[in-house]
MOPAC internal coordinates of N, CA, C and O (Angstrom, degrees):
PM7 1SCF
backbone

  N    0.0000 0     0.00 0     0.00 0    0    0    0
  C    1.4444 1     0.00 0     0.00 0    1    0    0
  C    1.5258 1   108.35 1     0.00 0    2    1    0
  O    1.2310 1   124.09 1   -37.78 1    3    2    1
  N    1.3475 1   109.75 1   142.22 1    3    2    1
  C    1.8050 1   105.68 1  -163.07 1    5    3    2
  C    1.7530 1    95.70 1  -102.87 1    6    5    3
  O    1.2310 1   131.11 1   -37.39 1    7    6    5
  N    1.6468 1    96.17 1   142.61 1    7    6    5
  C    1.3531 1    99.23 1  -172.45 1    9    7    6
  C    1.4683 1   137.68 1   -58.01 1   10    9    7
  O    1.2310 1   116.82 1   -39.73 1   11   10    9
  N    1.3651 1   123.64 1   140.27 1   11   10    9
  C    1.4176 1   129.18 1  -151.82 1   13   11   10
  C    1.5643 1   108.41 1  -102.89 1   14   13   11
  O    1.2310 1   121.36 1   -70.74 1   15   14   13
  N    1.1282 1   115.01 1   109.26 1   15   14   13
  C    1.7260 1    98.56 1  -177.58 1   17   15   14
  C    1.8465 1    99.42 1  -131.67 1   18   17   15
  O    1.2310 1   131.80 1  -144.94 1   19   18   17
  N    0.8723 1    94.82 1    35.06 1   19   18   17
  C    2.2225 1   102.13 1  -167.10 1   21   19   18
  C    1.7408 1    92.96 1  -112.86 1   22   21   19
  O    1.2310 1   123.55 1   153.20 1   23   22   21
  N    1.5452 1   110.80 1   -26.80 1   23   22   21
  C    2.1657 1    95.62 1  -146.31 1   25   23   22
  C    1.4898 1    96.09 1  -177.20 1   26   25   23
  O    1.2310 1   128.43 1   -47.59 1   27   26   25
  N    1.0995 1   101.36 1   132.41 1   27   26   25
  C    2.2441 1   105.74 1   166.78 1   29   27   26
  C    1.4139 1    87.71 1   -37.87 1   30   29   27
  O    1.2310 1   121.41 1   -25.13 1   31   30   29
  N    0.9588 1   114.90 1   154.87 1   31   30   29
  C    2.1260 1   133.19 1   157.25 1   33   31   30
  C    1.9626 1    80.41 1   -77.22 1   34   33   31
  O    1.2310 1   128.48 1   -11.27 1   35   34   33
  N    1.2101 1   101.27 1   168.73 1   35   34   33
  C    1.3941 1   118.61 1   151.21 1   37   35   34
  C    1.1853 1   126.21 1  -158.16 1   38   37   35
  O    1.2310 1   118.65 1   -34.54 1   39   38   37
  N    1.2085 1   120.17 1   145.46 1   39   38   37
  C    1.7654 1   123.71 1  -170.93 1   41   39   38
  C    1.6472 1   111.46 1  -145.81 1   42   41   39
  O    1.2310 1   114.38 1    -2.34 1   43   42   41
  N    0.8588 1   128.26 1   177.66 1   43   42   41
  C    1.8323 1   130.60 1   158.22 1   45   43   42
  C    1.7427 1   110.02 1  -135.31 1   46   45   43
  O    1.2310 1   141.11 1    -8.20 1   47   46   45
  N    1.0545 1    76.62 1   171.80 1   47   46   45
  C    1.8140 1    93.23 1   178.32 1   49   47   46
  C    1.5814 1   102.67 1  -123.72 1   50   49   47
  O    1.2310 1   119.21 1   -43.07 1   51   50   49
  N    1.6527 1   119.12 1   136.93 1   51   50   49
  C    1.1972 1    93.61 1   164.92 1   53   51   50
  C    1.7286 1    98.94 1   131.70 1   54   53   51
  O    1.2310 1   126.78 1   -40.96 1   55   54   53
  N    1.1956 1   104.57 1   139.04 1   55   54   53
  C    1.5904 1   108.08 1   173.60 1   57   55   54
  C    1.3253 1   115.55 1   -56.80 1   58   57   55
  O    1.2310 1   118.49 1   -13.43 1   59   58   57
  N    1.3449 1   120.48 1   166.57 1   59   58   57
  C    1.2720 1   112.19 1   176.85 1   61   59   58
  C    1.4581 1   104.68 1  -160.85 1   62   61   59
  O    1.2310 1   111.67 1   -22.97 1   63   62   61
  N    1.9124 1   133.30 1   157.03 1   63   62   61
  C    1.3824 1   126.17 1  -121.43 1   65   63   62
  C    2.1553 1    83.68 1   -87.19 1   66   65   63
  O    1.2310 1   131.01 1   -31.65 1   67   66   65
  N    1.6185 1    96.36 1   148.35 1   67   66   65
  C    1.3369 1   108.10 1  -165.61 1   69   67   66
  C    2.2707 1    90.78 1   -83.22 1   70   69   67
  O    1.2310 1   124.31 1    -4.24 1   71   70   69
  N    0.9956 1   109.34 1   175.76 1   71   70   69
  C    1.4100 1   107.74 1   154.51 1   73   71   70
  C    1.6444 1   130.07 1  -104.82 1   74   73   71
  O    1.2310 1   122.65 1    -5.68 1   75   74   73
  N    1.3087 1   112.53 1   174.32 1   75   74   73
  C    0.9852 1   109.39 1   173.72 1   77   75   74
  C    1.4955 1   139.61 1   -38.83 1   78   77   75
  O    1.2310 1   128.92 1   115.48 1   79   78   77
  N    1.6539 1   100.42 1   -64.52 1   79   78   77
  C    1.9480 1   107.07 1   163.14 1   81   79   78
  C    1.9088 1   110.74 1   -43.26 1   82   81   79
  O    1.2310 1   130.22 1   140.16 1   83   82   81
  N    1.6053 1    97.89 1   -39.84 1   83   82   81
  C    1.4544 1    86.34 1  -151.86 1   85   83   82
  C    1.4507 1   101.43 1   -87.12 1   86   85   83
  O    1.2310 1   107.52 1   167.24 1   87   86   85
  N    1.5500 1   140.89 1   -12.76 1   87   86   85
  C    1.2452 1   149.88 1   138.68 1   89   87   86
  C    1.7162 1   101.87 1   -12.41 1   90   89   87
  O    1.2310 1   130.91 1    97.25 1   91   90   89
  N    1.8664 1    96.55 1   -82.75 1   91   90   89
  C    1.4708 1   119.92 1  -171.10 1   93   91   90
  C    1.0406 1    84.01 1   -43.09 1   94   93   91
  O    1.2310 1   102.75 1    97.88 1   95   94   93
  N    2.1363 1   149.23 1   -82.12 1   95   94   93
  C    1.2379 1   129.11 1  -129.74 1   97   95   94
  C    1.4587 1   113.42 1   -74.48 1   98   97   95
  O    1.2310 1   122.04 1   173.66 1   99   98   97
  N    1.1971 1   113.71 1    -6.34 1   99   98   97
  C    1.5378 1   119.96 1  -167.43 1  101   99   98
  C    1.4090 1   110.58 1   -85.08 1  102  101   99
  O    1.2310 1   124.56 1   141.95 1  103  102  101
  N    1.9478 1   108.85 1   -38.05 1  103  102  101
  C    1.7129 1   104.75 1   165.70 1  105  103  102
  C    1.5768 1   118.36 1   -73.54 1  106  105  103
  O    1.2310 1   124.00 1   173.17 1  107  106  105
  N    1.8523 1   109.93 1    -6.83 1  107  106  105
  C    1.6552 1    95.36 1  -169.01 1  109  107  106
  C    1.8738 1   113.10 1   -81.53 1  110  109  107
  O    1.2310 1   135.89 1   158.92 1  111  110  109
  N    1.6180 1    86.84 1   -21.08 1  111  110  109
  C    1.5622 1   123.29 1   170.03 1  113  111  110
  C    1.1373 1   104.30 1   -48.61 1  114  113  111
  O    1.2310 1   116.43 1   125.91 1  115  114  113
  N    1.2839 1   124.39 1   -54.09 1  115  114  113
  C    1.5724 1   115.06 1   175.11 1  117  115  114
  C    1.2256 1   114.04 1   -78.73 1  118  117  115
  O    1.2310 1   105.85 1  -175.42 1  119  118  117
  N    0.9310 1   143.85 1     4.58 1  119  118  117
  C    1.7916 1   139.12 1   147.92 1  121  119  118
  C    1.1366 1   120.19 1   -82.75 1  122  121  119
  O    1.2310 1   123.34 1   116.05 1  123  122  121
  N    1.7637 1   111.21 1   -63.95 1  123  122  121
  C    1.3690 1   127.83 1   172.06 1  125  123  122
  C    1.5638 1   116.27 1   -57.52 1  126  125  123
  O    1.2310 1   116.38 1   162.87 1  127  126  125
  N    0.9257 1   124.48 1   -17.13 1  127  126  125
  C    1.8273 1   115.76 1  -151.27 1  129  127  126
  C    2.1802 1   112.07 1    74.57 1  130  129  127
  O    1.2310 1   140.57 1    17.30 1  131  130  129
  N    1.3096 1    77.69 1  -162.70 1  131  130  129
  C    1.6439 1    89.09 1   163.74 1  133  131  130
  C    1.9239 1   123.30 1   -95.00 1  134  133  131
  O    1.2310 1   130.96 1   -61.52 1  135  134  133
  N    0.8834 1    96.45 1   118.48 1  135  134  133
  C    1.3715 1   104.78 1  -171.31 1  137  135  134
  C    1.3378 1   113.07 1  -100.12 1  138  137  135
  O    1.2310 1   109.12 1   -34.40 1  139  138  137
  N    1.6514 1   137.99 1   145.60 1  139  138  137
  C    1.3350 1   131.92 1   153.08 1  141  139  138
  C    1.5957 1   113.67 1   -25.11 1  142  141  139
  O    1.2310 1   121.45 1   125.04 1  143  142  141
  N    1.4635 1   114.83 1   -54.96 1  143  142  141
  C    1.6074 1    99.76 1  -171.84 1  145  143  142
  C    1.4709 1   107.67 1   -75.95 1  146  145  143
  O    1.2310 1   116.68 1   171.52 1  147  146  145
  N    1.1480 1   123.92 1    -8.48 1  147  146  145
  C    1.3966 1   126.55 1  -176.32 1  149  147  146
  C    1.8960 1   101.06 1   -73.80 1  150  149  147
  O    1.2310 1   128.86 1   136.14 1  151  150  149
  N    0.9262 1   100.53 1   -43.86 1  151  150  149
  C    1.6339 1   111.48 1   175.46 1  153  151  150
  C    1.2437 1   126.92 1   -59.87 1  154  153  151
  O    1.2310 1   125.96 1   133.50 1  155  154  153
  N    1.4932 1   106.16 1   -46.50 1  155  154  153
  C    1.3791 1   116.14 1   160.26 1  157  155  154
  C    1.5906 1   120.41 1   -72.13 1  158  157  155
  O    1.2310 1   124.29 1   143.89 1  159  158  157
  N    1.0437 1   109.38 1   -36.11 1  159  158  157
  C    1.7118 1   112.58 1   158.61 1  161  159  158
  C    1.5931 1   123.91 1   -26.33 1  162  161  159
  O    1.2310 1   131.51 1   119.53 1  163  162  161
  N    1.5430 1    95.38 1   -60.47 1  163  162  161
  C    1.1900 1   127.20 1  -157.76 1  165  163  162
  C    1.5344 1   108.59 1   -72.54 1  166  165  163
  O    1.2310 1   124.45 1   129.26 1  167  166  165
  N    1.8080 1   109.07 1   -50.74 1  167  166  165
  C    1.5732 1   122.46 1  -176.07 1  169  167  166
  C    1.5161 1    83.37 1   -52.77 1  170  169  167
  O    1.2310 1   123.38 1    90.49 1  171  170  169
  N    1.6745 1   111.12 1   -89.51 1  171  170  169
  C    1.1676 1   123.49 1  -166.81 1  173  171  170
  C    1.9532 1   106.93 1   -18.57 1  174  173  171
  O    1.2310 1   129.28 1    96.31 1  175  174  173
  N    0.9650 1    99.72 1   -83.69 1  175  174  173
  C    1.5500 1    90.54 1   177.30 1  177  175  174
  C    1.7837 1   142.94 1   -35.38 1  178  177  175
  O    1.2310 1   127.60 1   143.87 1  179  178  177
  N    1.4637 1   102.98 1   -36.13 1  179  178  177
  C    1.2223 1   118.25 1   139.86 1  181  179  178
  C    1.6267 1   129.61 1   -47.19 1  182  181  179
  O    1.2310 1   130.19 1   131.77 1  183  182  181
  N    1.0581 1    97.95 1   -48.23 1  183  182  181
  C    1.4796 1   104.20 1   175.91 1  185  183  182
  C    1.5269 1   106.03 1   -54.61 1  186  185  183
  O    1.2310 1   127.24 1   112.94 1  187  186  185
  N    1.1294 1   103.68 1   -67.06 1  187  186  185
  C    1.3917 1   119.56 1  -169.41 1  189  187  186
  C    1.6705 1   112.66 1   -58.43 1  190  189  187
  O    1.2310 1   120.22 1   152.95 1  191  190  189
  N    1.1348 1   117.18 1   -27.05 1  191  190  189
  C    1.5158 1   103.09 1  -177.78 1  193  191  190
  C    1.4041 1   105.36 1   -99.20 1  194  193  191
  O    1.2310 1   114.84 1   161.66 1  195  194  193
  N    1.2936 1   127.38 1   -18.34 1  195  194  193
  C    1.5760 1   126.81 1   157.25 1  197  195  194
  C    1.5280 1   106.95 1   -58.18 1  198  197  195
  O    1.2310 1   110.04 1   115.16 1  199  198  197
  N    1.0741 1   136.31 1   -64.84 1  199  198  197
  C    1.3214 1   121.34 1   179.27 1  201  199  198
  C    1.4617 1   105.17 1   -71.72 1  202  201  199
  O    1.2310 1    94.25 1  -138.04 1  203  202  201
  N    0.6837 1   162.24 1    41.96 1  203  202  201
  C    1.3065 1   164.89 1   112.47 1  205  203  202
  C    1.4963 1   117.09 1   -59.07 1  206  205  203
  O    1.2310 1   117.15 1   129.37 1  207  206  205
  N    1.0230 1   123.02 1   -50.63 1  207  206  205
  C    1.6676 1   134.92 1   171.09 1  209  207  206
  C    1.5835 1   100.65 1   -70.78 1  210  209  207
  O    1.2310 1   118.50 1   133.44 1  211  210  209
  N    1.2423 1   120.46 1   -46.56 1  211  210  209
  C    1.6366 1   120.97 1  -178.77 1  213  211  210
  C    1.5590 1    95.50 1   -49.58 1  214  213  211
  O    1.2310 1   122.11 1   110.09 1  215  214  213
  N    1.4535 1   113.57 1   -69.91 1  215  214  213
  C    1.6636 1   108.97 1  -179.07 1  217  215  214
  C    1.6016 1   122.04 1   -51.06 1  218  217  215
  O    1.2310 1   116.36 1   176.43 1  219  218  217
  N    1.4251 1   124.52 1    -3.57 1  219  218  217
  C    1.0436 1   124.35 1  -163.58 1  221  219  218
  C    1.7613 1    86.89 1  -118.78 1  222  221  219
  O    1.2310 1   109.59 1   176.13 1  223  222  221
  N    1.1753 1   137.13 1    -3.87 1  223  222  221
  C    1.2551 1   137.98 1   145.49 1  225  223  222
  C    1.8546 1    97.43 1   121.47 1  226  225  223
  O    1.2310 1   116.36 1   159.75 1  227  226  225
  N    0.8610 1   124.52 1   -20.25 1  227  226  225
  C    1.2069 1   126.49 1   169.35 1  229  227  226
  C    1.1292 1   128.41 1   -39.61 1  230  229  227
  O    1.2310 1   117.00 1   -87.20 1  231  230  229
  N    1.6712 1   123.30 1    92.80 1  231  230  229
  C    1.1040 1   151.76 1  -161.55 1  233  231  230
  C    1.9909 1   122.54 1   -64.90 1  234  233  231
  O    1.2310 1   125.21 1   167.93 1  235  234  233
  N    1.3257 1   107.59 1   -12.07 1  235  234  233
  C    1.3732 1   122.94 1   179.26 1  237  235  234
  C    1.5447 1   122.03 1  -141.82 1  238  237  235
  O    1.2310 1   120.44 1  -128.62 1  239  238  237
  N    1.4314 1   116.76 1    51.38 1  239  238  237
  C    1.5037 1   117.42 1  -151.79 1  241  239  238
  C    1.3359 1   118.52 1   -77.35 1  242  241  239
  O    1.2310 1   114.56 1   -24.77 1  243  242  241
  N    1.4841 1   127.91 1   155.23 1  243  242  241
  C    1.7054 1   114.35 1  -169.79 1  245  243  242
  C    1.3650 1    99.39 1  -151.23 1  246  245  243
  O    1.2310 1   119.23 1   -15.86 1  247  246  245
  N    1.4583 1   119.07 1   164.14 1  247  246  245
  C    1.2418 1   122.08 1   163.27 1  249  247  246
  C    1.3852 1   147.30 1     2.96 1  250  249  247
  O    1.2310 1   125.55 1   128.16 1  251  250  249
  N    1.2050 1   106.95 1   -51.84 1  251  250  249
  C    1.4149 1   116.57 1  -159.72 1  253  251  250
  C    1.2736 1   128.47 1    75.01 1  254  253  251
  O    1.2310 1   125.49 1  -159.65 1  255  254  253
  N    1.3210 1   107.06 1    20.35 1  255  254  253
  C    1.5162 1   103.25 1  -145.96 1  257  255  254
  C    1.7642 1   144.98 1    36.66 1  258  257  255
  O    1.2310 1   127.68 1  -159.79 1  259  258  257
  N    1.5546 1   102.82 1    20.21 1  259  258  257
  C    1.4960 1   117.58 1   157.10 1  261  259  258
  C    1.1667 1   118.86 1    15.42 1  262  261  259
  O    1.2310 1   131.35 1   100.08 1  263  262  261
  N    1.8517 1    95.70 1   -79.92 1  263  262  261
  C    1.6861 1   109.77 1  -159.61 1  265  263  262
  C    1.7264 1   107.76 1   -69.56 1  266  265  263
  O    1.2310 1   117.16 1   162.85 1  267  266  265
  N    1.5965 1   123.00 1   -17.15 1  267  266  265
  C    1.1672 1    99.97 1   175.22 1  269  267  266
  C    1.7235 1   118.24 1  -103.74 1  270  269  267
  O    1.2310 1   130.14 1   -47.23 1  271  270  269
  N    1.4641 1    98.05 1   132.77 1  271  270  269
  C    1.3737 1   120.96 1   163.64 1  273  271  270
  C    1.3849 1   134.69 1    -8.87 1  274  273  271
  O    1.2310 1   124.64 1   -94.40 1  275  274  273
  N    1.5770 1   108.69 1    85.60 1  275  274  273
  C    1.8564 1    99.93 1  -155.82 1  277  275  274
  C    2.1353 1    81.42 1  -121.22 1  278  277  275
  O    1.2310 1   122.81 1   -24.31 1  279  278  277
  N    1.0294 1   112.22 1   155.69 1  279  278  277
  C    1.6646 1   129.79 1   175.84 1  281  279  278
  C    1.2065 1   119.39 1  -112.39 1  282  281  279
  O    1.2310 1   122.19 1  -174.30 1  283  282  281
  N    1.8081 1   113.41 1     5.70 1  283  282  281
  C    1.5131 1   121.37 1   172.03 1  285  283  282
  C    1.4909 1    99.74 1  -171.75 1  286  285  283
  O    1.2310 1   131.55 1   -16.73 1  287  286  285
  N    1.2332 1    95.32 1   163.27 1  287  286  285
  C    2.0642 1   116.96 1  -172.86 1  289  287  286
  C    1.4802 1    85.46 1   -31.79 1  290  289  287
  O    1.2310 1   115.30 1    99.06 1  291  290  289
  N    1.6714 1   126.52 1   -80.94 1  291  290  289
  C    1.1699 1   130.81 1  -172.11 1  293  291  290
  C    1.4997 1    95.63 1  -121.13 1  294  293  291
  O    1.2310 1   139.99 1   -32.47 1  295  294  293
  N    1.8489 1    78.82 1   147.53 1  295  294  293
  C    1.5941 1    99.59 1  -174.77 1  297  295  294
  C    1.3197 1   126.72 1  -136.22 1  298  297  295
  O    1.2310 1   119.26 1  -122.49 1  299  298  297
  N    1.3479 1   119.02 1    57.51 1  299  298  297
  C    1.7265 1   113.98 1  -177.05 1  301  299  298
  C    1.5473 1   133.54 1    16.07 1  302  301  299
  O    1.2310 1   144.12 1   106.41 1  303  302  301
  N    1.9406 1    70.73 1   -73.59 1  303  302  301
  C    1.4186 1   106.64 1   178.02 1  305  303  302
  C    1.7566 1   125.00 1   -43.40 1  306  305  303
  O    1.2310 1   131.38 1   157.20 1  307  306  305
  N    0.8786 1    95.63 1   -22.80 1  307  306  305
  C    1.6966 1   106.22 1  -170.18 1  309  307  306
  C    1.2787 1   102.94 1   -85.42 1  310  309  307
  O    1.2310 1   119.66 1   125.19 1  311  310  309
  N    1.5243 1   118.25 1   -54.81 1  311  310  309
  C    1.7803 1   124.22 1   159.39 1  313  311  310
  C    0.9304 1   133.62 1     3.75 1  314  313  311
  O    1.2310 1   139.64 1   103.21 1  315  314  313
  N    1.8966 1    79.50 1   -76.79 1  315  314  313
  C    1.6284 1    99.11 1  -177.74 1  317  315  314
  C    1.8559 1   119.51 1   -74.74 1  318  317  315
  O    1.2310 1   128.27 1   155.60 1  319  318  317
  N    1.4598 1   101.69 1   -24.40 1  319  318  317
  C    1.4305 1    91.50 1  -175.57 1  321  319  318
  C    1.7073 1   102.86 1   -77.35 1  322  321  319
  O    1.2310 1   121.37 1   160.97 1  323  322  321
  N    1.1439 1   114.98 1   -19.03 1  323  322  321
  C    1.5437 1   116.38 1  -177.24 1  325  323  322
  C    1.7051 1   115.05 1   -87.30 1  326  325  323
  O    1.2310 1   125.63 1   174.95 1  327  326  325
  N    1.9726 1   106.79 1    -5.05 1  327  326  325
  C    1.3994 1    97.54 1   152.80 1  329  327  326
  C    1.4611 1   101.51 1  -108.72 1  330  329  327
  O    1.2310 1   109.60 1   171.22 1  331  330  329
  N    1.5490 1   137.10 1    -8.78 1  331  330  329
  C    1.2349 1   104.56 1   175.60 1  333  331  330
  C    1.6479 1   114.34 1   -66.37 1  334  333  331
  O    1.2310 1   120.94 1   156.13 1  335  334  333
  N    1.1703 1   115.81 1   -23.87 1  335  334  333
  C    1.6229 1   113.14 1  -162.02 1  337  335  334
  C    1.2949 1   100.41 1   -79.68 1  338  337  335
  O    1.2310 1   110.62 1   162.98 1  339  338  337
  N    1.7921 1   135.23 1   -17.02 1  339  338  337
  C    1.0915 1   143.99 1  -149.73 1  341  339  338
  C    1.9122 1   119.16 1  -112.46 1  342  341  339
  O    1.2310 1   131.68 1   160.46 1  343  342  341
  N    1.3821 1    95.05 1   -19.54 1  343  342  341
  C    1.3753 1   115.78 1  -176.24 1  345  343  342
  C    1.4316 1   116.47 1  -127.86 1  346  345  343
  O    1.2310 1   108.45 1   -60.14 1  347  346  345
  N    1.1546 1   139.21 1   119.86 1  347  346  345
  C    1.4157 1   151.92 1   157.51 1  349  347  346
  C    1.8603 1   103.00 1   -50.88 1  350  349  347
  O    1.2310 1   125.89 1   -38.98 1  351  350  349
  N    1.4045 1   106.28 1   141.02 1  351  350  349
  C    1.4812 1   117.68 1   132.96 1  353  351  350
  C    2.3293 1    76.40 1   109.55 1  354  353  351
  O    1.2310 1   115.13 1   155.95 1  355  354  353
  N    1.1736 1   126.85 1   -24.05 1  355  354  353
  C    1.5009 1   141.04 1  -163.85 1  357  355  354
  C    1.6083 1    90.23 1   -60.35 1  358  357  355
  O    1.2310 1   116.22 1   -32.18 1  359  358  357
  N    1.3305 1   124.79 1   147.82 1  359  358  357
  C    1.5208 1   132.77 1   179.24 1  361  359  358
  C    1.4391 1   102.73 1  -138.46 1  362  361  359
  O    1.2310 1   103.10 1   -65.87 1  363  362  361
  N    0.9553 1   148.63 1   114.13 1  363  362  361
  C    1.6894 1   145.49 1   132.73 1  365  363  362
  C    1.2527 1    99.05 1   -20.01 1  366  365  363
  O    1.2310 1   110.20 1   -38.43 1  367  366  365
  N    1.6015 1   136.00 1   141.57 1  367  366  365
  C    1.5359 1   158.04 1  -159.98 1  369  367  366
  C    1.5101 1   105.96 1  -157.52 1  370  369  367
  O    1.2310 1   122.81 1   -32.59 1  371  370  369
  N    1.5003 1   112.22 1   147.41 1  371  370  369
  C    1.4777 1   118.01 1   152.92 1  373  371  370
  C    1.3725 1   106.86 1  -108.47 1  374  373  371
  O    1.2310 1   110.01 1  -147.57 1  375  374  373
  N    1.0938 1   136.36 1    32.43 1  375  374  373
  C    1.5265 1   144.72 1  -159.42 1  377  375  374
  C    1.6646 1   103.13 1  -107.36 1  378  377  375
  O    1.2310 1   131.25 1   -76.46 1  379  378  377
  N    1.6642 1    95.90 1   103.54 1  379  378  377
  C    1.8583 1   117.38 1  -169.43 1  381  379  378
  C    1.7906 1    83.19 1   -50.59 1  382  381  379
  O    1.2310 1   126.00 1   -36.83 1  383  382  381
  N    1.5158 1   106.08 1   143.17 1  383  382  381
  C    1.5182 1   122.10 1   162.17 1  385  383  382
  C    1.4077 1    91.11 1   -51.81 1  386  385  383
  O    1.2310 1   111.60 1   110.37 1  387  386  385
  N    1.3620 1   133.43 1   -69.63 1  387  386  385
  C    0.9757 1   145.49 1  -152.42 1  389  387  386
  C    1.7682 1   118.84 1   -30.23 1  390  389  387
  O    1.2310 1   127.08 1   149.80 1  391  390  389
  N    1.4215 1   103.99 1   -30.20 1  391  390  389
  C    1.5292 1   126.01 1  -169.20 1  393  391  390
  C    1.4279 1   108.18 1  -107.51 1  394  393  391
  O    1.2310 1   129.87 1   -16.23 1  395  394  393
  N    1.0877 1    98.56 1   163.77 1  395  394  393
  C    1.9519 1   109.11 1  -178.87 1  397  395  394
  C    2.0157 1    80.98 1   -92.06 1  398  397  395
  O    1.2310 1   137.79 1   -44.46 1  399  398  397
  N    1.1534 1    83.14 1   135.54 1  399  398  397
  C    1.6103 1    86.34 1   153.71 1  401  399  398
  C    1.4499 1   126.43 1   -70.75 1  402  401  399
  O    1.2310 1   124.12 1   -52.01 1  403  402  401
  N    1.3201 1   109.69 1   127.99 1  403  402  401
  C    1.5164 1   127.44 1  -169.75 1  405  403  402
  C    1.7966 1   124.01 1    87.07 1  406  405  403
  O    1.2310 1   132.33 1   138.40 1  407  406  405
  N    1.1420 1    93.79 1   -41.60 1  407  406  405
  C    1.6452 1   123.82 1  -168.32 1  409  407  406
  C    1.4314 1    92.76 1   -70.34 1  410  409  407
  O    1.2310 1   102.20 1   163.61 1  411  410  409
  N    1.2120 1   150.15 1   -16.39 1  411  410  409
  C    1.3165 1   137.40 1  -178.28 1  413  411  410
  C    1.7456 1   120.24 1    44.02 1  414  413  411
  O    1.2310 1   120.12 1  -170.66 1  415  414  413
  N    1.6119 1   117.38 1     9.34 1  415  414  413
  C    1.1323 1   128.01 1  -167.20 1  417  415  414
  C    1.7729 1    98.75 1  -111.57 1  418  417  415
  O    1.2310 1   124.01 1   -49.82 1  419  418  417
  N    1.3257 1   109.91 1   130.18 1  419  418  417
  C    1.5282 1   121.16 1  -161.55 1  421  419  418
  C    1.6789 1   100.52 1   -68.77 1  422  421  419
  O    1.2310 1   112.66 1   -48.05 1  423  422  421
  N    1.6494 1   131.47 1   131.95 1  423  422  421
  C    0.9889 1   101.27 1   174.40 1  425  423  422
  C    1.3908 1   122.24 1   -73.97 1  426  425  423
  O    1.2310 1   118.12 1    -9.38 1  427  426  425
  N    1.8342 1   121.18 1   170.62 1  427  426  425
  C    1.3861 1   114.44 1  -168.64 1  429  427  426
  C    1.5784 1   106.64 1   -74.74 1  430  429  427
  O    1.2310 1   129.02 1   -33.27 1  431  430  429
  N    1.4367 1   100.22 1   146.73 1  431  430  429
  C    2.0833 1    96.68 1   155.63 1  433  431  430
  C    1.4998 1   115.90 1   -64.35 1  434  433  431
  O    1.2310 1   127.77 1   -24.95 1  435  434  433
  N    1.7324 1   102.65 1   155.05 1  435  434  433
  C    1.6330 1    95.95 1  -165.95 1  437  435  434
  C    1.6411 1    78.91 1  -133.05 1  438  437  435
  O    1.2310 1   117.59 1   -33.29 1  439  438  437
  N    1.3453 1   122.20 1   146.71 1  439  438  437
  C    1.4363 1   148.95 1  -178.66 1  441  439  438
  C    1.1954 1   105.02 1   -97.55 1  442  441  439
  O    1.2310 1   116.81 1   -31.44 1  443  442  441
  N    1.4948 1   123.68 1   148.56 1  443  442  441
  C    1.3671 1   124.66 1   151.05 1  445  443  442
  C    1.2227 1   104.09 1  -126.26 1  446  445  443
  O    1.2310 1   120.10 1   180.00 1  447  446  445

């Protein structure tokens, strides 16, 4: 990368909200498999949300994470299954945030 002395660079990390078509192609994917138009879906869409950040001035633009499998604009859900498969020692819980785990004791409110 050639040196910057004009402006911060700027970039993000991090998924970012899928669209409509590419929502739809992602559930037909789970019936169909991967398809040629699914591919072209996908480039095309890539394309498009990288230059999208370019016009929005964003100096290091990426994916969005595209290629992985989301079932709405934003999807938690997808996250987590892409750190459960990715990380050892991770458990699925029904355990309210609200509680200390185990302790059944509510945690306290904190003031600022």
């Amino acid at each position: 990368m050639p040196l910057n002395s004009d402006h911060i660079r700027a970039t993000h990390a991090g998924s970012l909200p899928r669209t409509p078509e590419l929502i739809a192609a992602n559930e037909a994917k789970e019936a169909d498999g991967i398809t040629p138009e699914f591919l072209d879906l996908l480039e095309a869409s890539v394309v498009d949300v990288v230059q999208r950040q370019k016009d929005l001035g964003i100096d290091v633009p990426n994916d969005g994470e595209y290629g992985h499998t989301m079932s709405s604009s934003v999807d938690y859900g997808a996250w987590w299954n892409y750190s459960f498969a990715r990380l050892g020692g991770l458990e699925p819980t029904n355990v309210d945030r609200g509680q200390r785990p185990g302790s059944g004791v509510p945690r306290p409110e904190t003031s600022c």
